[in-house]
C-alpha positions in Angstrom: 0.4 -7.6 -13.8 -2.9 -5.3 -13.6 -2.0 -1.6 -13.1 -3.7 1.7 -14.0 -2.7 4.5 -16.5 -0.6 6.6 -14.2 2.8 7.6 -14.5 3.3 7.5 -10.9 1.7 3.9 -10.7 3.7 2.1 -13.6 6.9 3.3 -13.6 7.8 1.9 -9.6 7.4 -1.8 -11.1 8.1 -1.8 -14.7 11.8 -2.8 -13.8 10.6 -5.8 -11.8 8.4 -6.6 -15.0 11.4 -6.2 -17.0 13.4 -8.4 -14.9 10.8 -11.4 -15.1 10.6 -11.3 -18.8 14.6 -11.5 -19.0 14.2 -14.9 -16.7 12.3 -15.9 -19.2 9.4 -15.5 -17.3 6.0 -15.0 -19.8 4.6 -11.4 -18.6 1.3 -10.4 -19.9 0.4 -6.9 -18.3 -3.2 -5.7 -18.0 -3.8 -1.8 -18.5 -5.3 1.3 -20.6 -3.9 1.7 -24.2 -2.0 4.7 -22.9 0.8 3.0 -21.3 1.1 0.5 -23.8 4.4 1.5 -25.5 6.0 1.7 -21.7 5.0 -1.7 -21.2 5.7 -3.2 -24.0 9.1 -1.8 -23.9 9.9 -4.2 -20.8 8.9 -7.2 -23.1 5.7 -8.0 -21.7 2.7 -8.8 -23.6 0.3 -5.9 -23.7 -3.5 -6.7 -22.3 -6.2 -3.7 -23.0 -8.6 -2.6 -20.9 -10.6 0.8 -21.5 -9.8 3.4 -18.0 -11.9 6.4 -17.8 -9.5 7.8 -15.0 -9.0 11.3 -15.5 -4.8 10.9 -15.9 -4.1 12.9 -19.0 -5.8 16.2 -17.9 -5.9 15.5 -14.5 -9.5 16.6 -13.4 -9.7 14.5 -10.4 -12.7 15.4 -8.2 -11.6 17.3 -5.1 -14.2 15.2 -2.7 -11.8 12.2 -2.1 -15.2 9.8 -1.5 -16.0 10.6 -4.9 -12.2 10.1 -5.8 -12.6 6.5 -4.4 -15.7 5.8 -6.9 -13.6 6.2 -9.8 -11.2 3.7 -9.1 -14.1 1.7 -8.2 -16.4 2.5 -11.4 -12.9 1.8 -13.5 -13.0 -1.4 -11.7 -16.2 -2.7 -12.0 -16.0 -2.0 -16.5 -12.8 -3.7 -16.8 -13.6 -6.8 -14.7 -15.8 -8.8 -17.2 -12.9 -8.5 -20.0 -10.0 -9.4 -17.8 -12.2 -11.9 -16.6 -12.3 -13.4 -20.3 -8.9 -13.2 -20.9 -7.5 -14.7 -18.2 -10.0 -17.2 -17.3 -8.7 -18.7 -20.6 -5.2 -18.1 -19.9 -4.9 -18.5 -16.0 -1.3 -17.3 -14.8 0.6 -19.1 -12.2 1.2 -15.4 -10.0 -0.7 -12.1 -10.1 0.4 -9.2 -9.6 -1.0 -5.7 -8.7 -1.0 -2.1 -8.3 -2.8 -1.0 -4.9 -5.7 0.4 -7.6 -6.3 -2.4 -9.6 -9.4 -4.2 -7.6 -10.3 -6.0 -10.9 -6.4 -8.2 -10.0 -7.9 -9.6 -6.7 -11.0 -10.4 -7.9 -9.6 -12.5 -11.0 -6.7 -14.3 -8.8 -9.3 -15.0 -5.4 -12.4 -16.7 -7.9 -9.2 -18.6 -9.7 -7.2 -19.6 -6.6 -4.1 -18.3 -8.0 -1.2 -16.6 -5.8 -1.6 -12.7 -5.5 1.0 -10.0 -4.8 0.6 -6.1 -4.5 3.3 -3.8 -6.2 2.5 -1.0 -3.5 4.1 2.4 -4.9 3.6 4.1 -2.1 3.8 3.3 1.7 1.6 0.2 3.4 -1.3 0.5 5.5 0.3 -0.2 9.4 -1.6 -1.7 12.3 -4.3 0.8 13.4 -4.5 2.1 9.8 -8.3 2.0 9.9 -8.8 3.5 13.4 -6.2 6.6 12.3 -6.9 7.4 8.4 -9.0 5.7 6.9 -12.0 5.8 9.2 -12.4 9.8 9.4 -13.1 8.7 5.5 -16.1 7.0 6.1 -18.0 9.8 7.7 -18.1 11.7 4.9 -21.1 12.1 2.8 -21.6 9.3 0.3 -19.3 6.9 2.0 -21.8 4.7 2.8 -23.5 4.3 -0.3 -19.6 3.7 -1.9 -19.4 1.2 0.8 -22.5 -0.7 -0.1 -21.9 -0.5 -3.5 -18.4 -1.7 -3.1 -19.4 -4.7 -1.1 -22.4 -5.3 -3.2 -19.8 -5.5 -6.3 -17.7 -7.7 -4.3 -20.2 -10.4 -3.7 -21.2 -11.0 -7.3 -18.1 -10.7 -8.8 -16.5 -14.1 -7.6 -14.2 -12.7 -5.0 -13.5 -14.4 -2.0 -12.5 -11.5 0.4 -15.7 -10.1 0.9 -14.7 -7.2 3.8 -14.5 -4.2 1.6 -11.8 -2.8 3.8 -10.0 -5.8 3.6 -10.0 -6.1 0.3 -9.0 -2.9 -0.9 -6.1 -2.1 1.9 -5.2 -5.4 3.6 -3.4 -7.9 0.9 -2.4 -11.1 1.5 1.2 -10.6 0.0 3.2 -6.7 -0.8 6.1 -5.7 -1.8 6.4 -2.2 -1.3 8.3 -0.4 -4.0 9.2 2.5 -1.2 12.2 3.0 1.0 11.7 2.0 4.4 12.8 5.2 5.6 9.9 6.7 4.3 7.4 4.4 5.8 5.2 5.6 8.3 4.5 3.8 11.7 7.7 1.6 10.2 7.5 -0.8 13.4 3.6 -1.1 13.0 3.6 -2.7 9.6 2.9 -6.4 9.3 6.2 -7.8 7.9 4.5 -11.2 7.8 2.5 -10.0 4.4 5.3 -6.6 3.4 8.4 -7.2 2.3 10.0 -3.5 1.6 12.7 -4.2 -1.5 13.0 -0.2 -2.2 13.0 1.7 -5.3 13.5 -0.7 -8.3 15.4 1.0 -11.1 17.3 -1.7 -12.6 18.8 -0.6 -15.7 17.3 2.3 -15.5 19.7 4.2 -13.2 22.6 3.9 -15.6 21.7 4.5 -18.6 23.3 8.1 -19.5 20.5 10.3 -21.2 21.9 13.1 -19.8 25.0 15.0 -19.6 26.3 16.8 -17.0 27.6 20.0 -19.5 31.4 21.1 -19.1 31.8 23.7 -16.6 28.7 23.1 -14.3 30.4 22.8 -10.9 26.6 22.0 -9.5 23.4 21.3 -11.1 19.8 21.5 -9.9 17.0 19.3 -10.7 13.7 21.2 -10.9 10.6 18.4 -11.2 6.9 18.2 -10.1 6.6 15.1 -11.4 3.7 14.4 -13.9 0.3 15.2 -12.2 0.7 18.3 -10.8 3.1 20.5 -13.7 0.5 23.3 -14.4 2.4 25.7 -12.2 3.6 28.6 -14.8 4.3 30.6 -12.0 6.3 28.3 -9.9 8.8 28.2 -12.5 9.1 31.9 -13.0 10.1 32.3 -9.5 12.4 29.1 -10.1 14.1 30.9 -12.8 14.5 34.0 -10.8 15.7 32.3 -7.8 18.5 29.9 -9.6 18.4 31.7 -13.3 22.3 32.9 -13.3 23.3 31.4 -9.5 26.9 31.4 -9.8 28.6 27.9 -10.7 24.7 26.3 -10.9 23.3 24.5 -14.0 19.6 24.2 -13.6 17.3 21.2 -15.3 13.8 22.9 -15.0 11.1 20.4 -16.0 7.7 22.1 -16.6 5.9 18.6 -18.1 3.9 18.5 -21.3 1.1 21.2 -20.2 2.8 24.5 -19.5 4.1 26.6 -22.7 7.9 27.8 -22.3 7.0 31.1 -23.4 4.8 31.6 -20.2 8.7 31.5 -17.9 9.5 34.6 -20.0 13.1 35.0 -20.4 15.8 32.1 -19.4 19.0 32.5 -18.6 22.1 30.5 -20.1 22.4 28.0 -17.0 18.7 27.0 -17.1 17.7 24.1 -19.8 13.8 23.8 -19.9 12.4 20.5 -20.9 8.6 19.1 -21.2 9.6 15.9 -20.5 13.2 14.6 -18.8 14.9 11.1 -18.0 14.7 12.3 -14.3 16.8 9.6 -13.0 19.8 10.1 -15.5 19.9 13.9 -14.4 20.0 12.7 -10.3 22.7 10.5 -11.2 24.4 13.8 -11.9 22.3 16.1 -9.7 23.7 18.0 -6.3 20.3 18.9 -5.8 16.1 18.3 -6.7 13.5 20.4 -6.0 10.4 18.1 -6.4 7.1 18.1 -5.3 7.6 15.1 -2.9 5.1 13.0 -4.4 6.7 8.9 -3.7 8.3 8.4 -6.9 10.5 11.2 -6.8 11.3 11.1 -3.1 12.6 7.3 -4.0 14.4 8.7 -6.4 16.1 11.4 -4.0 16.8 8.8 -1.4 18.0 6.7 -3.7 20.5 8.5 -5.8 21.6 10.6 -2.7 20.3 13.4 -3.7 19.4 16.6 -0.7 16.1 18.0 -1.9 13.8 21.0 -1.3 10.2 19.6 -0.9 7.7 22.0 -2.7 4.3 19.7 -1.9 1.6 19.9 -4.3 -1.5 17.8 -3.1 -2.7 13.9 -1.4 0.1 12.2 0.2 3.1 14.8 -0.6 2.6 16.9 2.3 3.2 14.1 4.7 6.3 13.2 2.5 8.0 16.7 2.5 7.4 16.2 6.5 9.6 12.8 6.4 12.0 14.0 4.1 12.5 16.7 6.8 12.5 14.3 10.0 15.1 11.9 7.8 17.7 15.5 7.6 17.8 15.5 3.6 15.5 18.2 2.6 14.0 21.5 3.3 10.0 21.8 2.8 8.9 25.2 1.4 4.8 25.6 0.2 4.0 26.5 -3.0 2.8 30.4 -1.3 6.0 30.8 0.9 7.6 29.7 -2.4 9.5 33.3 -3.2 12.7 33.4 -5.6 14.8 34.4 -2.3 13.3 31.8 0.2 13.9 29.0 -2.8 17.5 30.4 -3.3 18.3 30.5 0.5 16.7 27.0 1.2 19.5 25.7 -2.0 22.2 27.3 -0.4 21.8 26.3 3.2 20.8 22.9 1.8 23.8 21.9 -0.3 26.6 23.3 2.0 25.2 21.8 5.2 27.6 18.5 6.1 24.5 17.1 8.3 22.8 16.7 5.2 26.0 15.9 2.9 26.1 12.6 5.5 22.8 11.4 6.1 21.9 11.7 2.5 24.8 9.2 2.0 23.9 6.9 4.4 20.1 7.0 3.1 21.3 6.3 -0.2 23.2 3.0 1.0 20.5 1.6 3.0 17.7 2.2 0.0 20.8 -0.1 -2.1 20.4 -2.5 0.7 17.2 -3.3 0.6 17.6 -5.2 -2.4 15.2 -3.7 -5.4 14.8 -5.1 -8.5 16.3 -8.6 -8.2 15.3 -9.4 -4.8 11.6 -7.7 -5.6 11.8 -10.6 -8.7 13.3 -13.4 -6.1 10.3 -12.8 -4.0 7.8 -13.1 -7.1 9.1 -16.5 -8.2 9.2 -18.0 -4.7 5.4 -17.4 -4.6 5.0 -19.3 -8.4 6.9 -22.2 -7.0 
């Protein structure tokens, strides 16, 4: 497995990875030191690369071209290494995040079987006309084209269409529930194969209690790129802080202080870091910023949600969680302590939502996860 050292990325397959190694399965996974102990965890062997990707303080550059190059730059460093490593230790199947271009290029010059963990949705059938090719009129997109394909060419690939390369594989499994697939009937289901969110164990383990007396409890979360958001929270723990009957789980992450919410009432536990899917188990409701992880995680555990989105994809997210009849979308500037209160409220006592959450949460189950994700991976090794 090649990923990159994002939260978001890892955590969608490290339950598939987990499953392989406990088929007895030898799992070597490629990525920055930073995600080692999650990845050794699963049982897989640990392979370094150095990522310059701005993940810990999340400095991203706001022109997405420019965006793009780092991927590629993080690419084109780590590829001579994995190169090495692998070259004299070929594995029988490859797998991928939809970042790691340095995967393709080792399995195409080797011949070996590839497969794309996709953690997000798939690119459909008119993918290029619709979204990705507004993208290439911006300034610099041709030189990161050239460069790209220039890359490509010398690096022992075989798929030499940068386009291709980077948003076509030959073989996905998308880590996502259908339902929140765009285009659904577009996508090529001759190369995807949607198995859902893949939890495994993960979803029952108890590392969180429900405390005596909490006749509801509310999941607070924006996940773990976007947690700088001081005074989100305040108006969180304004709007739910002492809600009659609620328990409220505010996650702020690892970069906001406590002492910048101010004071916290009794029914509000704050947390910079939170076994998120232990306290949905348990939740009635989530307010999250909608990014793909946590929306799997709604769908998935049943849970109705008020979709707060924070940047990229989430936006488009919120909107499906809407069309689906789960969730309520409030921005970040409509945000107030009453218009979060009221959106809870109508949210949680509205039997729509009580039922097509349900029936949401069965067909993610359905769509097989984990095991079936690991089926699929060991039908392409033999």
């Amino acid at each position: 497995m090649f990923g990159i050292p994002a939260v978001s990325h890892v955590l969608p397959s490290l339950e598939i990875i987990r499953e392989l190694v406990a088929r007895g399965h030898r799992v070597s996974y490629a990525n920055d030191p930073l995600m080692a102990e999650r990845i050794t965890a699963t049982g897989a062997e640990f392979v370094p690369f150095t990522s310059r990707l701005p993940v810990v303080d999340n400095d991203w550059p706001e022109d997405p071209i420019a965006a793009m190059g780092l991927f590629l730059d993080d690419a084109i460093r780590a590829l001579p290494g994995l190169r090495a490593h692998y070259d004299a230790d070929p594995a029988d199947v490859y797998l991928y995040d939809i970042a790691s271009y340095a995967a393709r290029v080792v399995a195409e010059a080797q011949g070996r079987p590839l497969v794309q963990l996709s953690p997000a949705y798939v690119a459909w059938r008119g993918y290029e006309e619709e979204v990705a090719a507004p993208l290439w009129q911006l300034p610099g997109a041709d030189a990161y084209r050239e460069r790209f394909s220039a890359w490509l060419a010398s690096s022992g690939a075989t798929t030499l269409d940068m386009e291709r390369f980077s948003g076509r594989p030959e073989r996905c499994l998308a880590l996502v529930p259908r339902a929140m697939q765009p285009r659904l009937d577009d996508v090529d289901t001759t190369t995807v194969t949607f198995v859902g969110p893949c939890f495994g164990d993960r979803l029952g383990r108890q590392e969180w209690q429900r405390p005596a007396g909490a006749r509801r409890v509310l999941l607070i979360s924006l996940g773990s790129a976007y947690t700088r958001q001081a005074a989100f929270y305040r108006r969180c723990v304004e709007a739910f802080g002492g809600l009659d009957g609620w328990h409220v789980v505010l996650g702020i992450g690892r970069h906001t202080d406590p002492a910048e919410l101010g004071e916290v009432p009794e029914n509000v536990e704050v947390h910079s870091w939170l076994p998120q899917l232990s306290v949905l188990e348990q939740a009635d409701a989530f307010v999250t910023h909608a990014g793909m992880g946590g929306c799997s995680e709604g769908l998935a555990t049943g849970t109705p949600m008020i979709a707060v989105p924070q940047a990229v994809d989430q936006f488009a997210n919120a909107d499906r969680l809407v069309e689906l009849g789960v969730a309520r979308r409030l921005d970040t500037e409509e945000a107030t302590a009453e218009r979060l209160r009221a959106a809870l409220l109508e949210l949680v006592n509205d039997p729509a939502v009580a039922r097509r959450s349900a029936e949401l949460r069965a067909a993610a189950a359905a769509e097989g996860g984990t095991a079936r994700a690991a089926d699929l991976i060991e039908a392409e090794v033999r």
